[in-house]
N, CA and C atoms as an extended XYZ file, in Angstrom:
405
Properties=species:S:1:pos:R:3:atomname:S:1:resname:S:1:resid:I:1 pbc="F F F"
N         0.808       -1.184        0.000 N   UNK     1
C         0.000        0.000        0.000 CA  UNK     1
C         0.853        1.250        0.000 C   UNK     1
N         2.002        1.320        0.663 N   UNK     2
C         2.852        2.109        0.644 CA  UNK     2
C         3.275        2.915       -0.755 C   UNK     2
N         3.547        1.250       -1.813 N   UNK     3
C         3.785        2.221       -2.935 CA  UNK     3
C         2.766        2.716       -3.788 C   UNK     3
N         1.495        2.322       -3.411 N   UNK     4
C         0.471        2.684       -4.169 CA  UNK     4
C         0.471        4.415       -4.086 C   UNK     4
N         0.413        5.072       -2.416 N   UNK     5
C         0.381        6.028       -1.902 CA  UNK     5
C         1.396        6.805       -2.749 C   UNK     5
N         2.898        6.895       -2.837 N   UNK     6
C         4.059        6.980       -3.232 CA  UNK     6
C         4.031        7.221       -4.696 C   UNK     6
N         3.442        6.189       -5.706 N   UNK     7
C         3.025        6.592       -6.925 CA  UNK     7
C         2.366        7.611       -6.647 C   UNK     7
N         0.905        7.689       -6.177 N   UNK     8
C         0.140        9.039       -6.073 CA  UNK     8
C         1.069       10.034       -5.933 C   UNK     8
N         1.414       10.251       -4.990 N   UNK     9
C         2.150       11.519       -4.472 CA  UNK     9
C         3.123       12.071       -5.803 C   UNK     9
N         3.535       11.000       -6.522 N   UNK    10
C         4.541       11.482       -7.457 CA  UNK    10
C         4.335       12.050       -8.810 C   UNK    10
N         2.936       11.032       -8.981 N   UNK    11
C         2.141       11.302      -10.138 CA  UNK    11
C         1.575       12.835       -9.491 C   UNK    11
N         0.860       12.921       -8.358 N   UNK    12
C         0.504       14.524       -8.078 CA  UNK    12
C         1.773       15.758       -8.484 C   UNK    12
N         2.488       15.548       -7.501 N   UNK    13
C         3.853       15.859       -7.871 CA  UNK    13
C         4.320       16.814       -9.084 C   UNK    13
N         4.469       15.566      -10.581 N   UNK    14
C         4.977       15.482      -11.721 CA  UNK    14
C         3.721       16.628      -12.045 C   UNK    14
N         2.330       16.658      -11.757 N   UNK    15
C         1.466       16.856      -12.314 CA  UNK    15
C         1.863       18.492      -11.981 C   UNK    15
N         1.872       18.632      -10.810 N   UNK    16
C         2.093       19.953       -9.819 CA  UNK    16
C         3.491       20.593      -11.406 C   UNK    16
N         4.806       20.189      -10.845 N   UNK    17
C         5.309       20.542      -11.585 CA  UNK    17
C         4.825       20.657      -13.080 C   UNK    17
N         5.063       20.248      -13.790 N   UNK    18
C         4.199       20.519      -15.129 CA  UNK    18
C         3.239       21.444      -15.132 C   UNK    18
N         2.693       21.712      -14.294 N   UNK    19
C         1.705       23.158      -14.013 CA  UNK    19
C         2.052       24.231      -13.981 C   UNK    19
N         3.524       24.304      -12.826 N   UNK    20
C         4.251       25.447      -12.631 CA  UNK    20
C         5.293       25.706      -13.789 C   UNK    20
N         5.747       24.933      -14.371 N   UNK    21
C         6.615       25.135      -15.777 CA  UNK    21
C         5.841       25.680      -16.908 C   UNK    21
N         4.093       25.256      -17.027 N   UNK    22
C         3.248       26.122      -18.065 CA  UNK    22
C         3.017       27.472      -17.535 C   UNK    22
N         2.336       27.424      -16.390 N   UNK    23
C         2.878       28.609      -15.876 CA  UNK    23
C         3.558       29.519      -16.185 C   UNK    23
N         4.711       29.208      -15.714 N   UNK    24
C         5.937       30.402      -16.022 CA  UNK    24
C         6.226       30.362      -17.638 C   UNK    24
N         6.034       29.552      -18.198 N   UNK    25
C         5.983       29.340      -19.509 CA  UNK    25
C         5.083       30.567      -20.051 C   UNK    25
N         3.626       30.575      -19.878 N   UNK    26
C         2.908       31.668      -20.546 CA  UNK    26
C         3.358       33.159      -19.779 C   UNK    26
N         3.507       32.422      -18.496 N   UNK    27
C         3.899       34.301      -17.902 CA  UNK    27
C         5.248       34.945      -18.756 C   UNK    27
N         6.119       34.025      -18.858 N   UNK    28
C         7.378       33.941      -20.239 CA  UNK    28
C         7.030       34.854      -21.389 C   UNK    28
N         5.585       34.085      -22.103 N   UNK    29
C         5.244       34.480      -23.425 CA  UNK    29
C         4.542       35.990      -23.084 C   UNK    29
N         3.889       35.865      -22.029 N   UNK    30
C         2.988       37.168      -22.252 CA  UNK    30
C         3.626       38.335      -21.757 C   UNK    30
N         5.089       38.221      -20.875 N   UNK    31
C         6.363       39.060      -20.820 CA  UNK    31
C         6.710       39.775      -22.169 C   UNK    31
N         7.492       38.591      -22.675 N   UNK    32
C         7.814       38.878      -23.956 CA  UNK    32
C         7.181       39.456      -25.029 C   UNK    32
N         5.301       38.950      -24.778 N   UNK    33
C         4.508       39.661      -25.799 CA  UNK    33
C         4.669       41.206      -25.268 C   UNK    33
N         4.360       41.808      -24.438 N   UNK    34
C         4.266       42.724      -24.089 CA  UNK    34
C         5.454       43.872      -23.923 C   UNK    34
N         6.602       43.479      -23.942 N   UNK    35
C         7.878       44.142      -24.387 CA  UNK    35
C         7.887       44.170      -25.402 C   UNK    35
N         7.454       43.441      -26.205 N   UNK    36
C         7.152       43.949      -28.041 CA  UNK    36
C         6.008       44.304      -27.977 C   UNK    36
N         4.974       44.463      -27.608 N   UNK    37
C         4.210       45.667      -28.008 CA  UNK    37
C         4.545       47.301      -27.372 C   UNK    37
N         5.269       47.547      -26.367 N   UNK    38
C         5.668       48.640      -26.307 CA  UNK    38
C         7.154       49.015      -26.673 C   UNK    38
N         8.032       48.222      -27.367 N   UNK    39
C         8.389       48.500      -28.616 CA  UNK    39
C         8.171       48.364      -29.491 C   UNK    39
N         7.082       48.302      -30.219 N   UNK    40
C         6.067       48.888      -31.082 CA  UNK    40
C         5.452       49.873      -31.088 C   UNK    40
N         5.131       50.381      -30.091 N   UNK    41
C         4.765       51.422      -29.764 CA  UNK    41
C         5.381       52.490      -29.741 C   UNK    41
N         6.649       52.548      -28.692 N   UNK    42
C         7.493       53.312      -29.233 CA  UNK    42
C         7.802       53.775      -30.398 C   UNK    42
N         7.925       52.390      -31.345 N   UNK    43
C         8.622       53.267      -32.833 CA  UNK    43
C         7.860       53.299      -33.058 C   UNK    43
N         6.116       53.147      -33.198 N   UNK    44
C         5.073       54.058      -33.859 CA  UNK    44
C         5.157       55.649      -33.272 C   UNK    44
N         5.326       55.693      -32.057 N   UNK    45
C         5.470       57.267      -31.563 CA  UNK    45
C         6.644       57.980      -31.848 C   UNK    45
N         7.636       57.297      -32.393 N   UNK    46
C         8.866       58.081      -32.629 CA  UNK    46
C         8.785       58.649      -34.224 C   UNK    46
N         7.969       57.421      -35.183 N   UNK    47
C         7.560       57.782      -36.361 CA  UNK    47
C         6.320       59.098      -36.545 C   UNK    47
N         5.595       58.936      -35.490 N   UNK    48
C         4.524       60.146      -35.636 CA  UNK    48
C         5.242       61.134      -35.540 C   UNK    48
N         5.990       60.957      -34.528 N   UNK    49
C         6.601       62.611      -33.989 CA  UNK    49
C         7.888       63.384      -34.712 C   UNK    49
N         8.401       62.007      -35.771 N   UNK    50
C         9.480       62.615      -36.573 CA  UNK    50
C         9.332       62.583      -37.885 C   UNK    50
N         8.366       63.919      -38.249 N   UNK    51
C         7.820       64.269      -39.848 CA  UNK    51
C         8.863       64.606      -40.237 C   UNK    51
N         9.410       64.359      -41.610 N   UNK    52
C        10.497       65.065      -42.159 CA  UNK    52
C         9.904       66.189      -43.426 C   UNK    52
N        10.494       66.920      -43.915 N   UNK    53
C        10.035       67.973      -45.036 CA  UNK    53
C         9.447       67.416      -45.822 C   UNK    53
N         9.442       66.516      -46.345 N   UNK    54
C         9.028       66.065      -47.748 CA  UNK    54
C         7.477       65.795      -47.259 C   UNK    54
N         7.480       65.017      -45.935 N   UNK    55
C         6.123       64.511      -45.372 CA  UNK    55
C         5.527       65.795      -44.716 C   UNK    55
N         6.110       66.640      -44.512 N   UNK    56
C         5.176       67.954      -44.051 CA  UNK    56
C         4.728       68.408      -45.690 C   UNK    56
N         5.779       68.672      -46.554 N   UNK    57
C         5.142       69.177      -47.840 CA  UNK    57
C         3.419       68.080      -48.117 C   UNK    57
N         3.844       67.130      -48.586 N   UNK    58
C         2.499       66.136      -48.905 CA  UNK    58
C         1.707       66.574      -48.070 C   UNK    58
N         1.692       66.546      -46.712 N   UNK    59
C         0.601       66.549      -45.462 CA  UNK    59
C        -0.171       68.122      -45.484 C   UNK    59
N         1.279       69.131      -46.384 N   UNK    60
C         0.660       70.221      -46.349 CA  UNK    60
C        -0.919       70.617      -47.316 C   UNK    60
N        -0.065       69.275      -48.652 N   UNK    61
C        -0.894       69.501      -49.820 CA  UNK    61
C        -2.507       68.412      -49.656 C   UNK    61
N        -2.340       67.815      -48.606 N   UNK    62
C        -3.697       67.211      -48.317 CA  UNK    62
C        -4.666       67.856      -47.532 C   UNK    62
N        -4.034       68.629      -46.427 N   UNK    63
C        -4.760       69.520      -45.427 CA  UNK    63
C        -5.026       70.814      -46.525 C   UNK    63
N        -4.654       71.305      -47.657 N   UNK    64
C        -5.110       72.273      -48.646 CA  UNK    64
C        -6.234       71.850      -48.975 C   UNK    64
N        -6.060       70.471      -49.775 N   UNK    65
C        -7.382       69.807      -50.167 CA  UNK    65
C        -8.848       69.846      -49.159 C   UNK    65
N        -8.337       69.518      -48.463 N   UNK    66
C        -9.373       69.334      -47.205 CA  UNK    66
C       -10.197       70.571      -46.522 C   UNK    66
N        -9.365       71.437      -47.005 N   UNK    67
C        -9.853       72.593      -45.998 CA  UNK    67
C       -10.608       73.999      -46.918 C   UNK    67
N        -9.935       73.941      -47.763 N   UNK    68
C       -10.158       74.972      -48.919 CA  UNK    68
C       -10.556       74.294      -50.037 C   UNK    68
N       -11.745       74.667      -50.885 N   UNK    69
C       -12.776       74.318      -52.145 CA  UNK    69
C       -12.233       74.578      -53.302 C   UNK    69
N       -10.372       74.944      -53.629 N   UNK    70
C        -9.978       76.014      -54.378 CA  UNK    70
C        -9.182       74.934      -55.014 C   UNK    70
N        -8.601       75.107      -56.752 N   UNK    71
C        -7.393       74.427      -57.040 CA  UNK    71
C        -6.373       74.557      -56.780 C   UNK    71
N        -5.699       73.763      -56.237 N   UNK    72
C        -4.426       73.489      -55.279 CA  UNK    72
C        -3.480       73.991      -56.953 C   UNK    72
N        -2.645       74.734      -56.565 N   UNK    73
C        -1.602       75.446      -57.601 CA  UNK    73
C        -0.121       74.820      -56.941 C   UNK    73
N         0.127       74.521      -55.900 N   UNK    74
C         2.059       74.254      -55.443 CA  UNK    74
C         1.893       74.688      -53.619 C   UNK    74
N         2.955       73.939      -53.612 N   UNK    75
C         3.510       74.389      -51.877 CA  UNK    75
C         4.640       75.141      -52.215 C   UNK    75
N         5.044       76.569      -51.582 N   UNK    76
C         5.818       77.123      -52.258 CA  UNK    76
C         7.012       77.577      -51.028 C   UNK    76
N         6.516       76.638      -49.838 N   UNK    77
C         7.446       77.440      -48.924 CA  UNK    77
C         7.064       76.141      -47.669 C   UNK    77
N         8.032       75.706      -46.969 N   UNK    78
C         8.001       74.377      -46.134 CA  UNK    78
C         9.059       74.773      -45.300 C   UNK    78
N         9.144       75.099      -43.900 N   UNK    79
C        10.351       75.107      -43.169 CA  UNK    79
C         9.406       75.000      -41.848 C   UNK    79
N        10.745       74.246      -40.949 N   UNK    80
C        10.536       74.063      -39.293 CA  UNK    80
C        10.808       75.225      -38.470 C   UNK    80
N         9.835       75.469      -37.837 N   UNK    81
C         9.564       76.781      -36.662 CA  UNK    81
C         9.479       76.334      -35.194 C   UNK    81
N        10.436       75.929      -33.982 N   UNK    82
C        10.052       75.269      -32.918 CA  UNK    82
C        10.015       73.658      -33.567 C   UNK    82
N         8.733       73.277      -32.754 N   UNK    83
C         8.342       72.482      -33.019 CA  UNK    83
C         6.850       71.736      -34.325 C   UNK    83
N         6.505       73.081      -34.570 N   UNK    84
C         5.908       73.300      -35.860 CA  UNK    84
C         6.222       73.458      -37.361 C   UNK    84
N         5.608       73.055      -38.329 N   UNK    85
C         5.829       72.968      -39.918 CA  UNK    85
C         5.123       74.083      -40.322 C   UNK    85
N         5.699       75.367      -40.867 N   UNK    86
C         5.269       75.981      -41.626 CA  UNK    86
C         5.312       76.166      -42.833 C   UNK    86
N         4.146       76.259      -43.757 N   UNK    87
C         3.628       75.756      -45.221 CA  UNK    87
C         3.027       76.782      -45.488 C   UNK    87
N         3.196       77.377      -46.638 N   UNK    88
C         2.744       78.746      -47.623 CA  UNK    88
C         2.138       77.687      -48.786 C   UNK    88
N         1.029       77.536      -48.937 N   UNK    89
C         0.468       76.923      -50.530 CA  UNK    89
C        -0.414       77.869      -50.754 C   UNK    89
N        -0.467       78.162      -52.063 N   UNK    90
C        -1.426       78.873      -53.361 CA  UNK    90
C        -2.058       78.057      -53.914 C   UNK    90
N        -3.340       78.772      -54.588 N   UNK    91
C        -4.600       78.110      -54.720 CA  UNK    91
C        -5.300       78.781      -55.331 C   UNK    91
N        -5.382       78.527      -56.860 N   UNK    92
C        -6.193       79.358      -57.860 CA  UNK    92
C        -7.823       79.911      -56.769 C   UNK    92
N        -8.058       80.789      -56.780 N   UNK    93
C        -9.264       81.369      -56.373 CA  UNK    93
C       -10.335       81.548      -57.246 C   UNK    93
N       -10.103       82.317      -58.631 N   UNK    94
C       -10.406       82.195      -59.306 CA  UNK    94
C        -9.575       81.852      -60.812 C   UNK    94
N       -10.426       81.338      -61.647 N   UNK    95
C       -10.205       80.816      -63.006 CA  UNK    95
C       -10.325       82.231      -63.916 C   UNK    95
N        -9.645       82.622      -64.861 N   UNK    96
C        -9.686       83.692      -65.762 CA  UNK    96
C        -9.080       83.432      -66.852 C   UNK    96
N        -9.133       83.852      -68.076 N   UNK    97
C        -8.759       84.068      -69.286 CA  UNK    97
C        -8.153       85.161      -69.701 C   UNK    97
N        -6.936       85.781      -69.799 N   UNK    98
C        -6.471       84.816      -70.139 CA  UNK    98
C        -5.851       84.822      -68.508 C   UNK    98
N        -5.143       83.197      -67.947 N   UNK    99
C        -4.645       82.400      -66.917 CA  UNK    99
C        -3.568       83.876      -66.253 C   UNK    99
N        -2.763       84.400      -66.586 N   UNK   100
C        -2.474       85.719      -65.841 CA  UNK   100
C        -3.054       86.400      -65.448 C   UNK   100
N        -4.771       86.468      -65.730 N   UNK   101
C        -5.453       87.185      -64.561 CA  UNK   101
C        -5.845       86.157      -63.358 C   UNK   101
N        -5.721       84.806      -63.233 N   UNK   102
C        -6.314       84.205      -62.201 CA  UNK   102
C        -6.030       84.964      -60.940 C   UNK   102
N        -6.903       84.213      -60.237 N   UNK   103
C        -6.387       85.506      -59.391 CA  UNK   103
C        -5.972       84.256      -57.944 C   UNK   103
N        -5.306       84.475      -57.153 N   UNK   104
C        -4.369       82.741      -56.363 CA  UNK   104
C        -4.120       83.510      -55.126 C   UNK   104
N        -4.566       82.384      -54.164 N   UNK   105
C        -4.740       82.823      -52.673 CA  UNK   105
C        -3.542       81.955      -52.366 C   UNK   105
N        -2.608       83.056      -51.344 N   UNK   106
C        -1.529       82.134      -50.931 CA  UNK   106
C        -1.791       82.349      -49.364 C   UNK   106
N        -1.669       80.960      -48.470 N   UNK   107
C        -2.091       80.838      -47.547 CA  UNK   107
C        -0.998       80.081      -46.346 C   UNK   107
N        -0.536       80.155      -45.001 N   UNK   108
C        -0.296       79.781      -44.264 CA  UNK   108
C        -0.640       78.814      -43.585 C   UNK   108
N         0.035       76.938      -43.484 N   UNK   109
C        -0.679       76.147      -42.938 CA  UNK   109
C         0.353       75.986      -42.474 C   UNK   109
N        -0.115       75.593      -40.688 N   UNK   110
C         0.938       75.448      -39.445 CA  UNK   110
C         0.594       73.834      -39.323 C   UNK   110
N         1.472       73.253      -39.167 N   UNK   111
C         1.264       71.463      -39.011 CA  UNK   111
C         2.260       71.163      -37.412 C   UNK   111
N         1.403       70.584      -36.721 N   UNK   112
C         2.706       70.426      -35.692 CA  UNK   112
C         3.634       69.172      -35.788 C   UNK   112
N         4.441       68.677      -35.296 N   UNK   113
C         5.541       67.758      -35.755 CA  UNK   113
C         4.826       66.243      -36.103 C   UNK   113
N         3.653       66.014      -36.082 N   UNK   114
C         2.913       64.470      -35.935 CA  UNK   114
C         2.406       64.900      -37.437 C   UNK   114
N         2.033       65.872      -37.901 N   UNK   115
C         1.546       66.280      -39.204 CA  UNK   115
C        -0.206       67.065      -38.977 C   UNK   115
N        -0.543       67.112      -37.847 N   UNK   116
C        -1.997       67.394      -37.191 CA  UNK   116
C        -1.909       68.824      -37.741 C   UNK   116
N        -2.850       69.089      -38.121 N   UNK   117
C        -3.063       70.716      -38.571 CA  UNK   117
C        -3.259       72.010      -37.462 C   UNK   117
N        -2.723       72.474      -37.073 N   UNK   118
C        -2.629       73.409      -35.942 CA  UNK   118
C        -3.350       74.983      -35.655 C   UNK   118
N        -3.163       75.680      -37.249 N   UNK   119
C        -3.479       76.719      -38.039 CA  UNK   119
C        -3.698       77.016      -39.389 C   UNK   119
N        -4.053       77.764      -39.876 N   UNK   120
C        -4.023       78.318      -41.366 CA  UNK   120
C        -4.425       79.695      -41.592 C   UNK   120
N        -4.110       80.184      -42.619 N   UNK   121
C        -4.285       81.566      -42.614 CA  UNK   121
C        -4.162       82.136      -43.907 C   UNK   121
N        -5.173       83.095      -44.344 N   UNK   122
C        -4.792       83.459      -45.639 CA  UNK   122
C        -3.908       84.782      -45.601 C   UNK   122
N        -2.895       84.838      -46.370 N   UNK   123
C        -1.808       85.735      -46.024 CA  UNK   123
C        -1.714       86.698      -47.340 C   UNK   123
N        -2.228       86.301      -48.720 N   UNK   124
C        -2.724       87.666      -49.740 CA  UNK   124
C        -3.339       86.982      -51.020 C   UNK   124
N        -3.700       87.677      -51.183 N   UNK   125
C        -4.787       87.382      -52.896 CA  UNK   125
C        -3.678       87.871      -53.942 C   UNK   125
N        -3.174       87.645      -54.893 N   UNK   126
C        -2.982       88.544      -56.128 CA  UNK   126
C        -3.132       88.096      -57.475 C   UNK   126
N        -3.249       88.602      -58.494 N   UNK   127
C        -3.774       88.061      -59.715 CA  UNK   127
C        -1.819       87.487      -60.457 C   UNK   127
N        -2.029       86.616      -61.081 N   UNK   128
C        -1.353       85.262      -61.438 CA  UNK   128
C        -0.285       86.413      -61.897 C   UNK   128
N        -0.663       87.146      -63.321 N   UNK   129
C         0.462       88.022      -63.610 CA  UNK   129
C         1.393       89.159      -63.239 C   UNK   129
N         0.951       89.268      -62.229 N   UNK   130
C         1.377       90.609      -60.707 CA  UNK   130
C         2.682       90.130      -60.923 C   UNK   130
N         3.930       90.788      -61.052 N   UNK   131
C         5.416       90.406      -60.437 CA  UNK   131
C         4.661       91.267      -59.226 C   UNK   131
N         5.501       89.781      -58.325 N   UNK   132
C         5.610       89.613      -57.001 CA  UNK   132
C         6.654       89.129      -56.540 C   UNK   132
N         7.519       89.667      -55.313 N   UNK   133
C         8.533       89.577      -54.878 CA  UNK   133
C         8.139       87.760      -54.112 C   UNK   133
N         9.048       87.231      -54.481 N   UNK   134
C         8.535       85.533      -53.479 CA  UNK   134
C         9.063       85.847      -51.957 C   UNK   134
N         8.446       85.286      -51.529 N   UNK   135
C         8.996       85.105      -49.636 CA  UNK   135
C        10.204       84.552      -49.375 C   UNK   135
């Protein structure tokens, strides 16, 4: 009877162990899952927060689209201020004949470093054939 008891205990035992090895086994995996998702995270937040020019230009020329009813003409001016993107795009206002009278709204769009639109501003009207000094 002794070893009947003795098996039990060992078979419990083996069983016990094997429990605590899955155990630590998933606590293992779901460690590990979770240090890769917040490095993932991280470099998703390091990618939001580090727009470069080219991606402020595009971001400038979509927030044009979006915001103003007008034909998008060029981004004519893209530089970093602080921590903000400042963007000058023009934008036929009106259509004319002949095309040197159009007349083109050039406007101020502030983007902050994620590409989120911050401001805008219209900064002058003038007709297409005006010599105009550029900024």
């Amino acid at each position: 009877m002794s070893d009947n008891t003795n098996d039990g205990d060992v078979t419990t035992q083996t069983a016990e162990t094997d429990s605590n090895e899955t155990g630590q086994t998933s606590e293992l995996a779901d460690a590990t899952d979770e240090m890769s998702n917040q490095s993932e995270q991280t470099d998703e937040e390091s990618t939001q927060s580090t727009m470069g020019l080219l991606e402020a230009q595009r971001r400038a020329r979509e927030v044009t689209a979006e915001l103003l009813d007008y034909e998008f003409d060029g981004v004519i001016k893209v530089e970093m201020t602080g921590d903000n993107w400042r963007t000058v795009v023009e934008v036929v206002e009106r259509n004319a004949v002949p095309d040197t009278q159009d007349i083109i709204g050039r406007y101020e769009i502030t983007l902050d470093a994620t590409g989120t639109l911050s401001g805008y501003e219209l900064v002058e009207r003038y007709r297409r054939g005006d010599m105009k000094e550029e900024l």
